[in-house]
N, C-alpha and C positions, 0 to 999 in steps of 0.2 A: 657554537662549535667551530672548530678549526675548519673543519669541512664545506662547511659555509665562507669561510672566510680564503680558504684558499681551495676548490671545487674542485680544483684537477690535480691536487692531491690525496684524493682520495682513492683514486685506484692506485696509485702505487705504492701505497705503504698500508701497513697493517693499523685498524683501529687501537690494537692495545697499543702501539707505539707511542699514541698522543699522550703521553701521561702531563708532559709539561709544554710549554711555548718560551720560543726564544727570541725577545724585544729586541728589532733590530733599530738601526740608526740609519739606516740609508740613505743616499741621496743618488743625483741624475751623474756625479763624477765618474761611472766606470771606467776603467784605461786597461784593456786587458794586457797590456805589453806589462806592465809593473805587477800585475797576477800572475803572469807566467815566470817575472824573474821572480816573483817572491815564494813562488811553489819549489822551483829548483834550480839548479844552476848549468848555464848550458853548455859548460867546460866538459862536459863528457864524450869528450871524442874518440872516433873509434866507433861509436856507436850507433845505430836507427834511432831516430827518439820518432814517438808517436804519442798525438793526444787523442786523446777519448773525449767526444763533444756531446752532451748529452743535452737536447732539446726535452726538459724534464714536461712539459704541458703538450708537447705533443704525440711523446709518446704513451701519455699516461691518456689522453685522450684516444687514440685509436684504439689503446687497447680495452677500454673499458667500454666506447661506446659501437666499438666497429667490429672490433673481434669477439669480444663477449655478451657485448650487449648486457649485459650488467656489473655491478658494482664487485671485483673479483675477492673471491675468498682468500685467503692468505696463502695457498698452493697453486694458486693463478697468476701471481703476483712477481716481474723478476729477479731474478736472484743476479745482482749488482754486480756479485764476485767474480760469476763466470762470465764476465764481461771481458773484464782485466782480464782472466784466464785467457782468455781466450786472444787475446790481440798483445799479450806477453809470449806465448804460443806458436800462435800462427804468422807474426808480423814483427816480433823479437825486438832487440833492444830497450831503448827505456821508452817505458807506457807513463805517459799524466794524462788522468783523468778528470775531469770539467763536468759538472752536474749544474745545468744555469737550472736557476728554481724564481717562478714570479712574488716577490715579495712586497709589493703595493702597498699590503693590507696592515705593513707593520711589523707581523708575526709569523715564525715559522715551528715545524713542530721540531723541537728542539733533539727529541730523541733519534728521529731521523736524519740529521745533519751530523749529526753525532757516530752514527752509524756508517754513513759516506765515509768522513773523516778516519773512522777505523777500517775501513776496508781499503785505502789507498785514493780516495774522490777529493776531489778539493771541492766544495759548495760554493755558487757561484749564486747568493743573493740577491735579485736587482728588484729597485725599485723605482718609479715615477710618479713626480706629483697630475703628470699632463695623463690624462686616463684614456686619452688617444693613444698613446706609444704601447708597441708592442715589445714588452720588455726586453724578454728571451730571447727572440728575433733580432733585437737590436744589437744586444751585445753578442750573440752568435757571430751576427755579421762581423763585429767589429772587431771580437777576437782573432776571424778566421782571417780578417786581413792582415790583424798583426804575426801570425802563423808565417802568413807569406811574407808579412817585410822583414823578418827576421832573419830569413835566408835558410831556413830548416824544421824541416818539420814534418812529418805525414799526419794524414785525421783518419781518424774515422769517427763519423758523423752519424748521430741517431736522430733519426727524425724523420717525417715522410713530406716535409714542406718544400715546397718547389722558391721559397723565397731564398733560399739559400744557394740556388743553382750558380749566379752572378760569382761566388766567392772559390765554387767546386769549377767551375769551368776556371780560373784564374788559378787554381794550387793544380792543375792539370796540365795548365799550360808550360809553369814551370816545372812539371817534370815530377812533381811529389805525387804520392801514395795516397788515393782518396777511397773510403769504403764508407757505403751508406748501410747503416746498420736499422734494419726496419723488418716489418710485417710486410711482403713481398709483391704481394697483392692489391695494399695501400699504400704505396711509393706514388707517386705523381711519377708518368708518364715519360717527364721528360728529361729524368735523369736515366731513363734506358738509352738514351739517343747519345750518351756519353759513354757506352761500358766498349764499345769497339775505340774511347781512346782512354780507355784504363781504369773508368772508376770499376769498383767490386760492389755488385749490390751483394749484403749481408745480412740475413737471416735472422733475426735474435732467437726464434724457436728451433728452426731446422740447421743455422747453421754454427751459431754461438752454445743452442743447447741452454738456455738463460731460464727455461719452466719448468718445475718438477713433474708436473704432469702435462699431456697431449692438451693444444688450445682445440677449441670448435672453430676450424680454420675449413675453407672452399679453397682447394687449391688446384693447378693442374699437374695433372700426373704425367708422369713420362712411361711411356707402355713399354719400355723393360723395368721400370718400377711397381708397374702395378702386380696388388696380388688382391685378385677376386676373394680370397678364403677373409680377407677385412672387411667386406660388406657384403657378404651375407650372413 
């Protein structure tokens, strides 16, 4: 099963979606600078651009193992679109969005890549023969410094991994637009130590709006928010 072959895809997409699999050719050459000229052109001035960085294993792993604590139903599951919405929105200009996905095993479920693709996502494949390397990680990293040598760019970053902090302190320092888009409660620590010099930590449920239904979230409440008539 696909599931088996790629495990932390499986909380984020829907079982009927596997209908087919898509035989990649990968190898260890990623260059995110030639990704991002090849998605669009950065003659658009005049305008914000911002990428959407989506650490697809790690969010697909809090939400399944940390938030929900099981395998979520298909109305658990986020809705990609109101991602975009929401950072076309609230952060304007041109939005490109990045979905890195770990692809080791060969194969990807094709209908879902498919689906990115239609919704405005570039899929972002990686694979490694060394079964040490952390894929995602790595090219996260590697894009987010091509972000910076570019000369332009803001993120917003989904993920709750503190190995990424090295590249958020560095697009801060010059002066760019950083938003960690996560479950608020499972953010590592030590990117709070950064929002008095501008990152935005970012919500996907309370503040993206990303789930059709309420998660089983512990959160802390602020006591002109609370209203007792929700629990009892």
């Amino acid at each position: 099963m696909v599931f088996q072959e790629l495990p932390y895809c499986a909380y984020l997409y829907d079982e009927s979606s596997f209908g087919k699999e898509l035989k990649l050719s990968t190898g260890n050459d990623f260059f995110p600078m030639n990704m991002a000229r090849a998605t669009s052109s950065l003659k658009n001035m005049g305008k914000n651009l911002t990428y959407i960085v989506i650490d697809g294993e790690n969010i697909d792993a809090t939400l399944g193992m940390s938030v929900l604590g099981h395998r979520p139903e298909s109305e658990e599951r986020p809705r990609w679109d109101r991602i975009l919405e929401y950072a076309r929105e609230r952060w304007g200009g041109e939005v490109r969005a990045l979905f890195f996905l770990n692809a080791s095993s060969g194969h990807l479920p094709m209908a879902f890549v498919q689906a990115l693709v239609a919704m405005g996502y570039t899929p972002v494949p990686l694979s490694s023969t060394n079964p040490n390397d952390k894929v995602v990680d790595i090219g996260i990293q590697r894009t987010l410094d091509a972000i910076l040598d570019q000369g332009e760019g803001d993120v917003i970053l989904g993920t709750h991994d503190i190995d990424f902090l090295p590249q958020v302190e560095d697009l801060l320092d010059a002066d760019r637009r950083v938003g960690i888009m996560c479950f608020r409660e499972f953010l590592s620590i030590a990117f709070n130590d950064f929002v008095d010099e501008g990152i935005e930590i970012i919500d996907m449920e309370y503040d993206m709006h990303a789930f059709q239904v309420p998660l089983p979230r512990l959160h802390i409440i602020p006591l002109d928010e609370f209203d007792p008539t929700k629990i009892i």
